[in-house]
Every structure is written in structure tokens, then in C-alpha cells.
N, C-alpha and C positions, 0 to 999 in steps of 0.2 A: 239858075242861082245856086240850088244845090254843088254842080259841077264848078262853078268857082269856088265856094268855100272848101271843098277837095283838092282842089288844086292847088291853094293858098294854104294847106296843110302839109304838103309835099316839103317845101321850101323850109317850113320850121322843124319837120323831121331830121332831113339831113341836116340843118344847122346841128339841133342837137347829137346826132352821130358823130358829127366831127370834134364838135368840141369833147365829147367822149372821149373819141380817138385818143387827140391833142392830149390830153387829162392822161391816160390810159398810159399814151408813150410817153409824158413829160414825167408821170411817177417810176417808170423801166427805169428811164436814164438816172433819175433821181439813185433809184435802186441799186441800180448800175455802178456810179460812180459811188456810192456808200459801201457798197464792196468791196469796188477796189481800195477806196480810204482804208478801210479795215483789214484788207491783205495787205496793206504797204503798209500800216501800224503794226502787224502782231509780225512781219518782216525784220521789220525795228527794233522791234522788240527779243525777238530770239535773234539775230544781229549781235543784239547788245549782253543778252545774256552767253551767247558763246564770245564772245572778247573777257567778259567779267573770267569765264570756267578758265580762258588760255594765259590770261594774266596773273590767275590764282593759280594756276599752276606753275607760270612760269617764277613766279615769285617763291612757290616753298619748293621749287626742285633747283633751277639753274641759278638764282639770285641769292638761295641760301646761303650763307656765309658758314661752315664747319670747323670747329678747329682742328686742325692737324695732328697728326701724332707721332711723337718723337719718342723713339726706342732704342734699347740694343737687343739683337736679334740672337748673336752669339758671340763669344770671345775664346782667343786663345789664347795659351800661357806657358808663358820659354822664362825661361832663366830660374825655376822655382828653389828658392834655398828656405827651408823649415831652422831653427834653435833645433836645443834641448831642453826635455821638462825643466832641466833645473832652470835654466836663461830661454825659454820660449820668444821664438819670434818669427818672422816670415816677409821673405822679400820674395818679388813673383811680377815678370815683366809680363805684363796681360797686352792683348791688339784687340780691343772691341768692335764688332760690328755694328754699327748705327743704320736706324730704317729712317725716314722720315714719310709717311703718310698722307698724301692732300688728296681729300675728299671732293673736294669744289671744279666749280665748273672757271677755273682760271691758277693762271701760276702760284705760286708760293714762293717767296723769297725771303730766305729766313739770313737773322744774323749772328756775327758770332757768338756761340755759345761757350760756356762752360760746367762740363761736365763732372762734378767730385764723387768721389767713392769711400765709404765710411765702414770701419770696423767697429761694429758695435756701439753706436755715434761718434765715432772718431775718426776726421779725415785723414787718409791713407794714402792718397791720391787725386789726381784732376790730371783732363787734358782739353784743349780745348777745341771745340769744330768751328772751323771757320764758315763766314757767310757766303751762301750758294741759293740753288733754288730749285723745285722741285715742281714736274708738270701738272695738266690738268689730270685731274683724277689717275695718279700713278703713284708710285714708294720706289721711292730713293732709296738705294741701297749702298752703304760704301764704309771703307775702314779707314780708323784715323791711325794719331801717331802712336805711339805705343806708349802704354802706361807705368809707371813704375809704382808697386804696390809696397808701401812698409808698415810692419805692423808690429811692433814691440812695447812692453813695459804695460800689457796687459793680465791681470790675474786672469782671466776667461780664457786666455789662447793655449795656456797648457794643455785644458782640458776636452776646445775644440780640435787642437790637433791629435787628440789622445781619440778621439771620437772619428777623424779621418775626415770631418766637413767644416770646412770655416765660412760662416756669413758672409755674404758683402752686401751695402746697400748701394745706390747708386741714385742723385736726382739733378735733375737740370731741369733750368725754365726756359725754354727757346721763342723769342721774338720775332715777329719778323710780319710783313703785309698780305693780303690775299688781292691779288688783282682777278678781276670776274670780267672775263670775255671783253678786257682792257677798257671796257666804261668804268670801272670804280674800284676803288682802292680800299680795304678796311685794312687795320689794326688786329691783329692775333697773337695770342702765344699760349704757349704751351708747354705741359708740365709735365716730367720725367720723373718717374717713379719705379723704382726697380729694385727687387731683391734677388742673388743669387747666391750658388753656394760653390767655394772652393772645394773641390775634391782632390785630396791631399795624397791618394794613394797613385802608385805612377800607371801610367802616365799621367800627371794632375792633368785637371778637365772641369771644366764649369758645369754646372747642372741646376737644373731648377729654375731660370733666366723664368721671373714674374716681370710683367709691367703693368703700370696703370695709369 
């Protein structure tokens, strides 16, 4: 009798063995697969947070829009005829070199501008640059037509000339579009601001060429 109820204990052992087992491997796989869940979410996750890093860079480096900068670098001056104290005046054919600046990651195509030149707020001159355009991140460089300087019927020019430097101011506003890696087109321009000074002893000679 004993040996039967021993024997009929065997059977409900390994039952519960097995279902141990079963229990044991069904929580691995459980474990298992929550893992992988979790390595393919935090995957996702830095996924996502490196597209956010290349997008915000890509947007405040190549997508920038900059505006350009228009200058004159230097100028030369042929024909220079000075007055006398008593009738002061000054005629002076100038040939300016103009830069133009594109910073961006696409062309620049600017339009015609014009550029005037002022004695003491009084315009003296103008010539004007016609529309071109200017590479990805490169300066233009190039000289227009020549300018014819007149400056008479001022009390102040006696005494600049008596001093051997006469001012000149210089401002343009240049228009023109920015095209970025030929997806998109914005609206630009830009502002020329420049002081220089005639040096009236010979050979006359520009000096001091500020921009802003």
C-alpha cells in the first residue's frame, strides 16, 4: 500500500517540475522579448534625437539665409583738376572697385544698383552696377564704368583742399534674391555705406576706403 502511494507521488512531482519549467521559460521569453522592446524603443529614440541634432544644424548652417555685402574695395583717380582758394573746386574721374560678398550656401543674384557719392551731403556723383550674380560662398570682385566727380560752390572745399584730404561718402542699397542649393528663393538687400578720403597731393590716391 505504502509503495503505491510512493509511486502515485512520482507523477505529481514531475507535473509540478514541468510546469516550473514552462513558468521558468515562459517568463525568459517574456524577459526576452521586453528587452528587445526596450533596445528597439531607446534605438527610436536616439534615431530620432540624432535627425532632430542634423536638422538643427542643417537649418542654422546651410538653410541660413545671410545677407551679402556690398562694397568698394578701392578706386582709382585719373583726370584730377583742383580750383583756387579764391574759386575752389574739384573735378576727378574715379574707377571704383566693387566686392560683392555671398555668405550662403546658394547663388546670389543681385540687381541693378546705383551707386552715388556725396561731398559733404551733396551728391557729386553716381554710376550704376548692373545686375549679375555672385557664387556659393565666394566675393565678386570687379570694376565698373568710371565716375565723374564734381564738386564746386562749397565754403568747406577751400579749406579741405588747403588741408590736402577731401571726404567722400558713398551708399547704395543692392536688391537682389538668394537661391539655397536651388530649393528656395528668399528676398535680400543690402546696404552700402562707405567713407573715404581724396588725397589731393599727387599722385592723388584714395585712402581710408571704411564700409559698413
Amino acid at each position: 500500500m505504502a509503495e503505491k502511494e510512493q509511486q502515485s507521488a512520482y507523477p505529481a512531482r514531475n507535473g509540478n517540475t514541468e510546469a516550473a519549467t514552462a513558468a521558468a521559460a515562459h517568463d525568459a521569453t517574456r524577459a526576452q522579448r521586453k528587452k528587445k522592446r526596450n533596445k528597439c524603443i531607446l534605438y527610436i529614440l536616439l534615431f530620432i534625437v540624432f535627425q532632430t541634432a542634423i536638422i538643427t544644424v542643417f537649418a542654422l548652417t546651410i538653410m541660413k539665409v545671410r545677407t551679402p555685402r556690398f562694397r568698394i574695395r578701392s578706386a582709382a583717380i585719373t583726370n584730377f583738376n583742383a580750383g583756387t582758394a579764391a574759386s575752389p573746386s574739384l573735378q576727378a574721374t574715379i574707377t571704383p572697385e566693387f566686392t560683392v560678398k555671398n555668405a550662403n550656401f546658394g547663388r546670389y543674384k543681385y540687381r541693378n544698383t546705383t551707386v552715388e557719392f556725396f561731398y559733404r551731403g551733396t551728391r557729386v556723383g553716381q554710376v550704376s552696377v548692373l545686375n549679375s550674380k555672385t557664387g556659393w560662398r565666394s566675393t565678386k570682385r570687379f570694376t565698373h564704368s568710371a565716375v565723374e566727380l564734381n564738386i564746386s560752390g562749397s565754403p568747406q572745399l577751400a579749406e579741405d583742399l588747403r588741408a590736402g584730404v577731401v571726404p567722400i561718402t558713398s551708399t547704395a542699397r543692392m536688391g537682389g534674391k538668394v537661391e539655397l542649393i536651388f530649393i528656395m528663393k528668399k528676398n535680400k538687400a543690402t546696404n552700402m555705406n562707405c567713407t573715404m578720403n581724396i588725397v589731393t597731393a599727387s599722385p592723388q590716391s584714395f585712402s581710408n576706403i571704411l564700409c559698413r
